[in-house]
C-alpha positions as CSV (number, residue, x, y, z in Angstrom):
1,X,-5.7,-15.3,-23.8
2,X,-8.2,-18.3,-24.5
3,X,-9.9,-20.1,-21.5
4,X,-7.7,-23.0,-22.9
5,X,-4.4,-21.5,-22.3
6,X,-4.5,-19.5,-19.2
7,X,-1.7,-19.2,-17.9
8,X,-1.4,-19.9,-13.8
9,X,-0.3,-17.3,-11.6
10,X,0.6,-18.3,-7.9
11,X,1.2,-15.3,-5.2
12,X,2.6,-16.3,-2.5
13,X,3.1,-14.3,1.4
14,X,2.9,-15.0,4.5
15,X,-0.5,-14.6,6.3
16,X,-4.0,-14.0,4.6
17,X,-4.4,-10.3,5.6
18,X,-1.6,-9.2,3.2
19,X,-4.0,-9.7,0.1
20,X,-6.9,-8.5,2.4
21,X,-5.4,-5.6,2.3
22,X,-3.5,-4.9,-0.3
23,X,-4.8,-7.0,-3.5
24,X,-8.4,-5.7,-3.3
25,X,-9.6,-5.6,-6.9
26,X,-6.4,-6.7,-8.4
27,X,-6.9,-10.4,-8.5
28,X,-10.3,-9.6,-9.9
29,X,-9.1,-7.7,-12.7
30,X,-6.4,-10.0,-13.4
31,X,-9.0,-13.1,-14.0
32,X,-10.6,-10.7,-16.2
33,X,-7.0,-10.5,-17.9
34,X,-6.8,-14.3,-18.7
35,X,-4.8,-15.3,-15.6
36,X,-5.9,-18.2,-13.5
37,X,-4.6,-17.3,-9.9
38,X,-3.3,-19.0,-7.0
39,X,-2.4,-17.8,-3.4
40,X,0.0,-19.1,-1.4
41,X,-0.1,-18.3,2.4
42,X,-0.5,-19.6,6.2
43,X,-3.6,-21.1,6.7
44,X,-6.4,-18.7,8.1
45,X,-8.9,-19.3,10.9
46,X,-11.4,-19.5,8.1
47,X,-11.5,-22.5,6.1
48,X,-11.1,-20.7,2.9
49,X,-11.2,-16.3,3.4
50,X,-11.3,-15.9,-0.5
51,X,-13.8,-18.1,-0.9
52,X,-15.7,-15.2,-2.6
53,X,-12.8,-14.0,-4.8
54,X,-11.9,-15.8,-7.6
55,X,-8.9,-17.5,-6.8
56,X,-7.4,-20.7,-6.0
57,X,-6.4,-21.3,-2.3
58,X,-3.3,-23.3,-1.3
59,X,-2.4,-23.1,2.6
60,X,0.8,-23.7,3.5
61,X,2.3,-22.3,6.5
62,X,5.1,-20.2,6.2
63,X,6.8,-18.9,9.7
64,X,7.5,-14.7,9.5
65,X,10.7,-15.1,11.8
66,X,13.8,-17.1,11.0
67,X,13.3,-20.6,11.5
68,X,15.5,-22.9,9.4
69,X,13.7,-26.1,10.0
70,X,10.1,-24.4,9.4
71,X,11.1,-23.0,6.5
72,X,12.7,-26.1,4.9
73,X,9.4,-27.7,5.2
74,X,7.7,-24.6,3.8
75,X,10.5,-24.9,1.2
76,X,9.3,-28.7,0.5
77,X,5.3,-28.4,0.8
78,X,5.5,-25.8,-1.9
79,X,7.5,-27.8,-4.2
80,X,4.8,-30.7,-3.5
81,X,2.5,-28.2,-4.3
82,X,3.9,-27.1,-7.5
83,X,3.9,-30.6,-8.9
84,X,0.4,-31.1,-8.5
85,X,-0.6,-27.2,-9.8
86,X,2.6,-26.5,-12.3
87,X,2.5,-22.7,-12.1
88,X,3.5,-20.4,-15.0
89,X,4.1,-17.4,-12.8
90,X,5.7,-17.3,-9.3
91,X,5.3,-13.7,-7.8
92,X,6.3,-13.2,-4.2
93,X,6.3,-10.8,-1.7
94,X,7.5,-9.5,2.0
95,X,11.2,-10.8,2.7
96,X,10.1,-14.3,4.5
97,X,7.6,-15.3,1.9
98,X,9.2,-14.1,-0.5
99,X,13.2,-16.0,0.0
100,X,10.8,-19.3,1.2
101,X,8.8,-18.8,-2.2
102,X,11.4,-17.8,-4.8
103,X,13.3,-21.0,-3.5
104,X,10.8,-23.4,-4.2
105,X,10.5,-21.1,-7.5
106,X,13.8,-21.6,-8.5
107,X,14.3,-25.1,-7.4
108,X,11.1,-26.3,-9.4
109,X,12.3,-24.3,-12.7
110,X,9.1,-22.0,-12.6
111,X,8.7,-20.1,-16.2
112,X,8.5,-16.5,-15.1
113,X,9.5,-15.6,-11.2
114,X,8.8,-11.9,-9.5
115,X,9.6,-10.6,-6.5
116,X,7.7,-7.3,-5.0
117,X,10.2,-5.1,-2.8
118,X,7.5,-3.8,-0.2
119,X,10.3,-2.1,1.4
120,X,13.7,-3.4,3.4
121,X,12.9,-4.1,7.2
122,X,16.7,-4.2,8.0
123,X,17.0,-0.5,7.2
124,X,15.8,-0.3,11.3
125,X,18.0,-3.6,12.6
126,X,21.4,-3.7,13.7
127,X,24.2,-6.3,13.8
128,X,23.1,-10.3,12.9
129,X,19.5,-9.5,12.2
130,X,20.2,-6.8,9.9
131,X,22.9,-8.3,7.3
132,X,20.3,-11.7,8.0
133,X,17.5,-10.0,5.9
134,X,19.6,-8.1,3.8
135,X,21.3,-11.6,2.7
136,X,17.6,-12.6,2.1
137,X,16.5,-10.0,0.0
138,X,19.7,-10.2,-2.3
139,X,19.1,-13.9,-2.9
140,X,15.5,-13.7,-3.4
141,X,16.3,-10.6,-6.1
142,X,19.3,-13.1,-7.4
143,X,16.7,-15.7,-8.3
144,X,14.3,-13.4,-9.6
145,X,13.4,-12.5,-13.1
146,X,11.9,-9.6,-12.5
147,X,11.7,-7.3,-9.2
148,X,9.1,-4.8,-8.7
149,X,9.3,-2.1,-6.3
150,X,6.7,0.1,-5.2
151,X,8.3,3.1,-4.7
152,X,11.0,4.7,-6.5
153,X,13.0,5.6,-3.5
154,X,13.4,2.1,-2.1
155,X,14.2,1.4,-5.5
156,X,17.1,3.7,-5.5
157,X,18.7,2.0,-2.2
158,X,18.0,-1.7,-3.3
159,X,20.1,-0.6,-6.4
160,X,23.1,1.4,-3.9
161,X,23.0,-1.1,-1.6
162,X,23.6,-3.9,-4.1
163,X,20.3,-5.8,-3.2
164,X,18.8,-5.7,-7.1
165,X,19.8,-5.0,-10.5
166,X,18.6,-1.5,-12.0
167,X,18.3,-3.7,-14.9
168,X,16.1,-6.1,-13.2
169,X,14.0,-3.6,-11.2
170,X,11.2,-1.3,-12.0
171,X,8.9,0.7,-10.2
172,X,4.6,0.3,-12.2
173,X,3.6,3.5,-12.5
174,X,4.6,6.3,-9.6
175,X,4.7,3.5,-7.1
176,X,2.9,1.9,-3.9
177,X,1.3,-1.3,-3.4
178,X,-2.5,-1.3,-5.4
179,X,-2.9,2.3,-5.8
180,X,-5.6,3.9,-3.9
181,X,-9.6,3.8,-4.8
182,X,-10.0,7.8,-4.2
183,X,-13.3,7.5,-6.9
184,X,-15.5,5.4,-4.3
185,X,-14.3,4.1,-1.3
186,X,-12.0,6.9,-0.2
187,X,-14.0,9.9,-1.3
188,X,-15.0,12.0,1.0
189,X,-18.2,12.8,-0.9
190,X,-19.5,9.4,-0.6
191,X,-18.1,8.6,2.9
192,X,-20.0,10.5,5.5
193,X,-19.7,8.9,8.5
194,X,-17.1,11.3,10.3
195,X,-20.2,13.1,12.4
196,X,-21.1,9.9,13.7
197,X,-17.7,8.2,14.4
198,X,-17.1,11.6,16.3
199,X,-20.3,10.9,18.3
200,X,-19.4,7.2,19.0
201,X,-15.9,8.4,20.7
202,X,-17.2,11.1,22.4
203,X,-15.2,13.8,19.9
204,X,-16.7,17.4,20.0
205,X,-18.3,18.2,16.5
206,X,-15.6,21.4,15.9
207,X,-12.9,19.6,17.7
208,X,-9.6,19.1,15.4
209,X,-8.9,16.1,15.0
210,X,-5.3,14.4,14.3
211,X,-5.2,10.8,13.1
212,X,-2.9,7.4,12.9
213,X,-3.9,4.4,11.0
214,X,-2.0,1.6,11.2
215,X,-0.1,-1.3,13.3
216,X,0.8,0.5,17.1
217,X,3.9,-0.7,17.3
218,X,7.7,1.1,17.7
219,X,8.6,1.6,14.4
220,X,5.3,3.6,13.6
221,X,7.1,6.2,15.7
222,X,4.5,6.0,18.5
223,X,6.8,7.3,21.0
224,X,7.3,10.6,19.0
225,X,3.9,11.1,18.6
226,X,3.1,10.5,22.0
227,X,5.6,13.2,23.5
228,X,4.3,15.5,20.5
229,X,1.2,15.3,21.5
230,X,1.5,15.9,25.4
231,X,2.5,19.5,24.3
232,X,0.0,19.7,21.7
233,X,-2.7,18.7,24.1
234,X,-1.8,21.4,26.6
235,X,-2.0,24.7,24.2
236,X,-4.8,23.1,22.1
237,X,-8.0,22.5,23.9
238,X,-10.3,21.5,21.6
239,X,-7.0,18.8,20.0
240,X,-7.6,15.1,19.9
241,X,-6.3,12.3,18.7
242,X,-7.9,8.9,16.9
243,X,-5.9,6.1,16.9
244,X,-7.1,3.5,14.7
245,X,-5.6,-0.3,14.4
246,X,-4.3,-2.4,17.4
247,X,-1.0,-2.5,19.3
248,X,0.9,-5.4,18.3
249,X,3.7,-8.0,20.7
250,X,6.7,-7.7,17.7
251,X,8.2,-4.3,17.9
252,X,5.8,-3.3,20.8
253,X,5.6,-0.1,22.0
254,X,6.6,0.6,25.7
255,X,3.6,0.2,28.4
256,X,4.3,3.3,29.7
257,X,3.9,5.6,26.4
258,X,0.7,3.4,25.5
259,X,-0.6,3.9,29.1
260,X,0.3,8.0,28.7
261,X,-2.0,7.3,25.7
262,X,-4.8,5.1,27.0
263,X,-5.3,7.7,30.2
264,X,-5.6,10.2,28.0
265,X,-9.4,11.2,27.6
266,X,-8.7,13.1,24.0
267,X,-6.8,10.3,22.9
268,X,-9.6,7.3,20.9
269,X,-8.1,3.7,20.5
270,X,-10.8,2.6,17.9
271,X,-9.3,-0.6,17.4
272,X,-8.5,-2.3,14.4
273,X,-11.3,-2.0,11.3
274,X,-11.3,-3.8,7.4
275,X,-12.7,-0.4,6.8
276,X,-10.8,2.5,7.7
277,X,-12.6,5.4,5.4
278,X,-15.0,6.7,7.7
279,X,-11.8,7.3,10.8
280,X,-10.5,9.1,8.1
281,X,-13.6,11.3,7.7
282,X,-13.7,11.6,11.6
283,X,-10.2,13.5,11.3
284,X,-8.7,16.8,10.4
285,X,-5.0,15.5,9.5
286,X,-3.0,12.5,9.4
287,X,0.1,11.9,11.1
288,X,2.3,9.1,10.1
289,X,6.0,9.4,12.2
290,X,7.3,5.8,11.3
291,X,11.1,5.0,11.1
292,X,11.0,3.1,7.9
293,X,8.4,2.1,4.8
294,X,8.3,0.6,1.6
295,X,5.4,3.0,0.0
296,X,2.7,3.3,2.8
297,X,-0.9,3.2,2.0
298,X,-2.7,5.3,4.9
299,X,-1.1,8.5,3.6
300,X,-2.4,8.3,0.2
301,X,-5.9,7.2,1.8
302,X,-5.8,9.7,4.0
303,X,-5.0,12.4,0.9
304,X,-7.7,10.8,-1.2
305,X,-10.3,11.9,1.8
306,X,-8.8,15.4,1.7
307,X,-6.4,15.3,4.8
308,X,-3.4,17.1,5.2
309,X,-0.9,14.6,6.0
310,X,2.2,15.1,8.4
311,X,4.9,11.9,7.7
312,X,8.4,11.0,8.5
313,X,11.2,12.6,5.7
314,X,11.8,8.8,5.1
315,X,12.5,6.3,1.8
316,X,8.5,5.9,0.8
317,X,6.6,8.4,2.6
318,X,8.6,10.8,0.5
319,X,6.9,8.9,-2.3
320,X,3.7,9.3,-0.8
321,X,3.9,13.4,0.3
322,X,4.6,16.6,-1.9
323,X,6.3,18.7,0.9
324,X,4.4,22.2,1.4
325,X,1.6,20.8,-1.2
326,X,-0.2,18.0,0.6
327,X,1.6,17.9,3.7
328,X,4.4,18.1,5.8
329,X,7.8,15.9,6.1
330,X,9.3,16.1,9.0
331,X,12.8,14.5,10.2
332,X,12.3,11.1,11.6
333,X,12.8,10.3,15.7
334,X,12.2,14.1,16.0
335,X,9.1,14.9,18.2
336,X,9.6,18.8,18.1
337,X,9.6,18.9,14.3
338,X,6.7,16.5,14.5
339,X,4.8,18.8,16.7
340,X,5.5,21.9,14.7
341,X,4.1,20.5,11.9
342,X,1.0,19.5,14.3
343,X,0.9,23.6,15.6
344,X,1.4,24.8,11.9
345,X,-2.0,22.8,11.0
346,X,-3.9,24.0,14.0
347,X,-3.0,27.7,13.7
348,X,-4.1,27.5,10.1
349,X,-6.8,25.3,9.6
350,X,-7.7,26.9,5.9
351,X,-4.1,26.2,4.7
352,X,-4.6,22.6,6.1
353,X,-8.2,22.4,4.0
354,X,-6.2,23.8,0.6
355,X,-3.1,20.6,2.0
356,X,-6.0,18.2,2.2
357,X,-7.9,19.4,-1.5
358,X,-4.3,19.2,-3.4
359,X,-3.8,15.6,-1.4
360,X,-6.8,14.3,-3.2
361,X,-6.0,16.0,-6.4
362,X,-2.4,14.0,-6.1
363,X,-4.0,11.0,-5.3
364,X,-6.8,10.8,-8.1
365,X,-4.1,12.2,-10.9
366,X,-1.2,9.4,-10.1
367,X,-2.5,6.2,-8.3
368,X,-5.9,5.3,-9.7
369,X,-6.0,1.3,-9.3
370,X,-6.3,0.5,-12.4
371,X,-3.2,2.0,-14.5
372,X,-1.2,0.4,-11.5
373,X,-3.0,-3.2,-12.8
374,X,-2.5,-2.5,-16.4
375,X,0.9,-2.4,-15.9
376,X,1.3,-5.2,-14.2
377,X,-1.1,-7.5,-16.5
378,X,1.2,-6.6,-19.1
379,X,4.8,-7.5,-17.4
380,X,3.5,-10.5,-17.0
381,X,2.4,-11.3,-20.4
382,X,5.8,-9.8,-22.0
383,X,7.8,-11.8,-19.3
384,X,5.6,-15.3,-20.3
385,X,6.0,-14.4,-23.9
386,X,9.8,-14.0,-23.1
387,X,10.2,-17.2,-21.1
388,X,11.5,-14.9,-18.2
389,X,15.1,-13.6,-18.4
């Protein structure tokens, strides 16, 4: 594509850490590709936080719970927005953003317009709230030209549940959100830093080492982890457990299961980091018990750096784990399986090194970055050379 006809994408989500963590390298390559590229999302505490990437910012604040009013404004400033910018690709994600965005889409007459399934947040609701989203994500597919969805087993209930079109829908490669960069930044050859994490928390150099990366919150299945773990503490002496992100006020977790985990002197709240690769080097296996996903991330990061990882039998994870190869799946809600998995992994620490050396193996043989943006580039250009649908 010349410099004189590229074509404008415009992603749009809800708050600036979605393409913080999820886009990194993507939006690069796709300027590479000829695509001028917008981002659409809540304004930041920064004036501009891509002001090194090459991208055009456009904050508009977009509300992540049901708000009718907010989001007819929302609705509005984007179409104001579109007049002025006149976009040739609309792509958007998460269920707010992406209803609130394909709207505005739809409304203006947009060329091509995408929606990413990142997976369905009313599989965990009940009653009002749940047939609330699942309305949204049937519209926002409805509108859609194309719907991408990154992995093949949410793709299989969109399609059941009536929410997409298997004619509209397509999973890029073998799934998940950007792939995983298992070459350099999640490598455990290059990343070295475990010895010294271990040091800063106070972690015994042969201790074994369980870890969870991610948003503490109730759906992450913290509860189950935490009951797991008061058994596995008690057989296990030289056990503990790292903790890495930050407990979060939406779908918290109860006081008194973080407390039993805060008092706990081999449990290590690190906090939430940008860069997760060397808590992964601290541990000796990953643990992911959550109730629902789209495709996660942390277990394919946590493969790339040679973990054995221990996740829920769930739409996603199942994606993301080969069961007896680079992990464990264990029955979600169920603290006992989830701690016999943990036992099996303690009692043989080789078979959890061979889990953790096929986990990277996985990892670097289906979800390099790069295919993943391939892929992508070229739906796009098909879908513009198409006009859409």
């Amino acid at each position: 594509m010349s410099s004189e006809t590229r074509p404008l994408l415009v992603h749009i989500v809800t708050v600036p850490e979605f393409f913080q963590s999820f886009f990194r390298g993507q939006l690069e390559f796709l300027d590479q590709q000829g695509f001028e590229v917008g981002l659409i999302c809540s304004p930041d505490k920064k004036s501009n936080p891509f002001s090194e990437w090459p991208v055009h910012y456009y904050p508009v604040s977009i509300e992540r719970k049901i708000s009718p009013l907010a989001d007819a404004v929302s609705i509005w400033k984007i179409l104001r927005l579109f007049q002025s910018i006149n976009p040739d690709i609309v792509h958007v994600h998460t269920s707010k953003a992406g209803l609130v965005g394909m709207v505005a889409a739809w409304i203006y007459g947009v060329r091509v317009r995408i929606f990413t399934i990142h997976g369905f947040r009313w599989v965990t609701k009940k009653g009002i709230s749940r047939l609330l989203i699942k309305a949204s994500n049937w519209l926002t597919c409805l509108l859609a030209d194309r719907v991408f969805c990154v992995s093949k087993s949410n793709l299989e209930l969109g399609v059941e549940q009536g929410i997409c079109r298997i004619d509209q829908a397509q999973v890029l490669c073998r799934g998940s959100i950007n792939g995983v960069d298992a070459e350099t930044r999640f490598n455990p050859g290059i990343v070295a830093d475990g010895l010294a994490v271990r040091e800063k928390f106070g972690i015994p150099k042969n201790a074994f080492v369980f870890g969870f990366v991610g948003r503490i919150v109730k759906d992450k299945g913290i509860a189950e982890l935490a009951k797991a773990w008061k058994k596995i503490r008690s057989d296990f002496p030289d056990a503990h457990l790292m903790m890495v992100g930050k407990a979060e006020a939406g779908d918290p977790v109860s006081g008194e299961t973080l407390d039993c985990l805060k008092n706990d002197n081999r449990v290590h709240f690190t906090g939430y980091s940008e860069n997760v690769a060397p808590y992964y080097s601290a541990m000796d296996a990953f643990v992911l018990p959550s109730y629902r996903e789209g495709f996660p991330v942390t277990p394919l990061e946590a493969s790339a750096m040679g973990l054995p990882v221990i996740a829920s039998r769930i739409r996603g994870c199942i994606d993301a784990v080969v069961e007896g190869q680079t992990g464990f799946l264990v029955e979600r809600g169920s603290s006992s399986e989830l701690e016999r998995a943990m036992r099996k992994l303690l009692k043989d620490r080789n078979a959890a090194k061979r889990m953790g050396e096929a986990g990277r193996e996985f990892v670097l043989q289906h979800f390099k970055p790069k295919p993943i943006w391939k892929e992508i580039s070229g739906e796009y250009k098909k879908l513009l050379m198409s006009g859409g649908f």
